[in-house]
C-alpha positions as CSV (number, residue, x, y, z in Angstrom):
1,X,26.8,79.7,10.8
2,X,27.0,82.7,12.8
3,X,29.5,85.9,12.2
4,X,30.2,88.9,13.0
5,X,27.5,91.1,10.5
6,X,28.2,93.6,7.8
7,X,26.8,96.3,6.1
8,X,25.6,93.8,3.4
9,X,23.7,92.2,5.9
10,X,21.0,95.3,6.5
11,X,18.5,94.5,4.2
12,X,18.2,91.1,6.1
13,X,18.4,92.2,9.7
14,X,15.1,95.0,8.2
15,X,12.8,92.4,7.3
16,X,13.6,90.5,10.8
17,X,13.2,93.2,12.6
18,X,10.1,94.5,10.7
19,X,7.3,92.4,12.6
20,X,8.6,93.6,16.0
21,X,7.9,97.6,14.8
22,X,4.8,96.8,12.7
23,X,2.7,94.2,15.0
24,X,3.8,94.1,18.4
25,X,5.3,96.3,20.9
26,X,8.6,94.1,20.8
27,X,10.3,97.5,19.3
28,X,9.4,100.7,20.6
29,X,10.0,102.2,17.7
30,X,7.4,102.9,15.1
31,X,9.1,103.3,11.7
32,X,10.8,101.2,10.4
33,X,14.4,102.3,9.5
34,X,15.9,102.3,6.5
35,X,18.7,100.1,4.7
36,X,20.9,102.8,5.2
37,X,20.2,103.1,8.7
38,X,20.3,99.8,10.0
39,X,24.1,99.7,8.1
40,X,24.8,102.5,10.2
41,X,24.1,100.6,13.4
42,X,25.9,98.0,12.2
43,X,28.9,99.7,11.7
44,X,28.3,102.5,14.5
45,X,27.7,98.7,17.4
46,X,30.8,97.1,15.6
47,X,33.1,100.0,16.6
48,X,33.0,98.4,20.1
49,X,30.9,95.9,20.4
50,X,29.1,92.9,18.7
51,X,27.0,92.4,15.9
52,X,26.1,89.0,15.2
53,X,24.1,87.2,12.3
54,X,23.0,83.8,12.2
55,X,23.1,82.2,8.8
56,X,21.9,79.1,6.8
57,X,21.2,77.8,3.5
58,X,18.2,80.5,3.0
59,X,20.4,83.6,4.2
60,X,20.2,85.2,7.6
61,X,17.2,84.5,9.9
62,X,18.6,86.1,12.9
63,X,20.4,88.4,15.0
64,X,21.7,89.8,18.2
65,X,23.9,92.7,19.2
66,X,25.7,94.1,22.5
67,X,25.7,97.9,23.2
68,X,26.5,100.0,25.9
69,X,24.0,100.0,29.0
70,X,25.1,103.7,29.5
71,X,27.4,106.4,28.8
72,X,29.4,106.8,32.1
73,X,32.6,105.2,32.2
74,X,31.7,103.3,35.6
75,X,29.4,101.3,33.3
76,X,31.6,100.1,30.9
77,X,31.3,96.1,32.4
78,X,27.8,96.4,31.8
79,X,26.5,95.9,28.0
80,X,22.4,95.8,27.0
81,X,21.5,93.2,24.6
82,X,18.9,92.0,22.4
83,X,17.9,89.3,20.3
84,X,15.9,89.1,16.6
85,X,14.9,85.6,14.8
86,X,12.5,86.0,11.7
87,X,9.0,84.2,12.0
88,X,10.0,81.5,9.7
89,X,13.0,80.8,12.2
90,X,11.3,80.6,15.7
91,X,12.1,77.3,18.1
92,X,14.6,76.1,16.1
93,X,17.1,77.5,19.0
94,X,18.4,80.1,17.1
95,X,17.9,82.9,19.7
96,X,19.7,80.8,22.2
97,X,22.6,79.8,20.6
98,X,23.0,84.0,19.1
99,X,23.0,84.6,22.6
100,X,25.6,82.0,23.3
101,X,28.2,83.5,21.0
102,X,27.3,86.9,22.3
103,X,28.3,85.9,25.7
104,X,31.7,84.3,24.9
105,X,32.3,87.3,22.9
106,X,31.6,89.7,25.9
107,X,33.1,87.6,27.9
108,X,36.3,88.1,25.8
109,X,35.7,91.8,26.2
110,X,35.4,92.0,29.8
111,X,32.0,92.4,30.0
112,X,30.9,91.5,33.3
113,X,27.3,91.7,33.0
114,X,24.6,92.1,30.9
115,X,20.9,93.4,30.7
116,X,18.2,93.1,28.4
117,X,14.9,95.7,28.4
118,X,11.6,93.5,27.5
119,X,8.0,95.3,27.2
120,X,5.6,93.7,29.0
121,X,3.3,91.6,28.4
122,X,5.6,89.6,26.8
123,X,5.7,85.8,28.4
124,X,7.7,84.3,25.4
125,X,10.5,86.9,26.0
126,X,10.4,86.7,29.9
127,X,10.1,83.2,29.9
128,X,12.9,82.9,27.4
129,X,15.5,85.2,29.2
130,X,14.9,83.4,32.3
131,X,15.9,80.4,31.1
132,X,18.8,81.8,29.9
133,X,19.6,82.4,33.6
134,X,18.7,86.4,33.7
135,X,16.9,87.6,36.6
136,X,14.6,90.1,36.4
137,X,15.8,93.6,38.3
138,X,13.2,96.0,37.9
139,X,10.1,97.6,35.9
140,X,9.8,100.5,34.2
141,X,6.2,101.2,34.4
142,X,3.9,103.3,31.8
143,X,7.5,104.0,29.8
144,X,6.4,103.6,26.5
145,X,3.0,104.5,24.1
146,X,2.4,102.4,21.2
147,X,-0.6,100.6,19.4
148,X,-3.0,102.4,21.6
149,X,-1.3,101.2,25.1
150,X,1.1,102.2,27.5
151,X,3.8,100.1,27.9
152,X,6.1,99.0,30.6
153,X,9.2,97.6,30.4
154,X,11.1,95.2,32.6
155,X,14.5,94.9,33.0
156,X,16.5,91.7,33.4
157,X,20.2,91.2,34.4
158,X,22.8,88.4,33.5
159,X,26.2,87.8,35.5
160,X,28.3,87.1,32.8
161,X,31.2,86.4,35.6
162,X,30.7,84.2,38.8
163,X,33.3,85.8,40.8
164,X,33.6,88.8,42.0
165,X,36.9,90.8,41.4
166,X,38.2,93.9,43.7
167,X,39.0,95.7,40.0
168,X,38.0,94.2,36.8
169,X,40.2,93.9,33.9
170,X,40.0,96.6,31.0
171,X,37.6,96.3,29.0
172,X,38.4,96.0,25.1
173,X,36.5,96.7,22.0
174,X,35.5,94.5,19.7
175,X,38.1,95.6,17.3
176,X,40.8,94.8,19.7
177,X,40.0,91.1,20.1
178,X,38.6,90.9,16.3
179,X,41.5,88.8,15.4
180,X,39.8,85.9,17.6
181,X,37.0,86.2,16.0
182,X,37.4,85.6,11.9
183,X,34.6,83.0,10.4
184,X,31.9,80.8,11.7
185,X,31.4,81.4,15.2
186,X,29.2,79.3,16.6
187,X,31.9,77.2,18.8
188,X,32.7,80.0,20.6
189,X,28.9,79.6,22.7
190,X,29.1,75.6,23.6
């Protein structure tokens, strides 16, 4: 099943995310956050964009989650995204279908394009996002400093729209399509 995450959901989307903070330089960050603060990301991305969990008999084993790519209005057709499936989850196509229902929901929203930040080395990621059909548009290099190494960080870009439009539509929050979106998701990416 995948849905639209809740505050109840933190304590599960922390121990996903923990390996990425604690052994690898997935995360650039280097504590991991609390309960409380991972419900206030929830709540804070679900003001305007989503939050999605994937669930099955043993509880949630993954995650993914849309945000803004930056600040400036102009941007607003552009969303960065990322994608969290706990160890005992991997290649059982969970990433790819959270990012399936992502799209269609961004889609919904207007988005027109989306880009995902990936620290290199990191071949399963790349490898991953290009299959998705990303392309990668840059590199960051020597951006980031963690377990002893400085870090770059490469940047890949998805056209969530084939066509190019004079003016885009608006784009809407998640609250204002929310009513599309009650229950199991999961059709919405096929």
């Amino acid at each position: 099943m995948i849905r639209i995450a809740t505050a109840d959901d933190a304590a599960a989307v922390r121990e996903i995310y923990r390996p990425a903070i604690e052994d690898s330089v997935i995360s650039f960050e280097t504590e991991i956050p609390t309960i409380e603060e991972i419900q206030g990301r929830i709540q804070r991305c679900l003001q305007s964009y989503p939050w999605l969990v994937y669930e099955d008999e043993q509880g949630v084993c993954g995650y993914a989650y849309a945000g803004p790519h930056h600040s400036r209005a102009a941007y607003r057709w552009t969303a960065n995204v990322s994608v969290y499936v706990g160890p005992n989850a991997h290649r059982r196509g969970i990433a790819s279908r959270l990012y399936s229902v992502l799209f269609a929901i961004l889609r919904l929203q207007q988005v027109r394009k989306v880009t995902a930040g990936i620290s290199v080395p990191n071949p399963a990621s790349q490898a991953f996002h290009q299959a998705l059909g990303f392309r990668q548009i840059g590199l960051y290099p020597q951006v980031g400093f963690k377990l002893g190494q400085w870090l770059d960080v490469s940047w890949w870009l998805l056209d969530l729209h084939e066509d190019q439009v004079d003016r885009p539509a608006d784009f809407l929050s998640l609250p204002d399509i929310k009513h599309m979106l009650l229950g199991d998701l999961s059709h919405l990416g096929q």
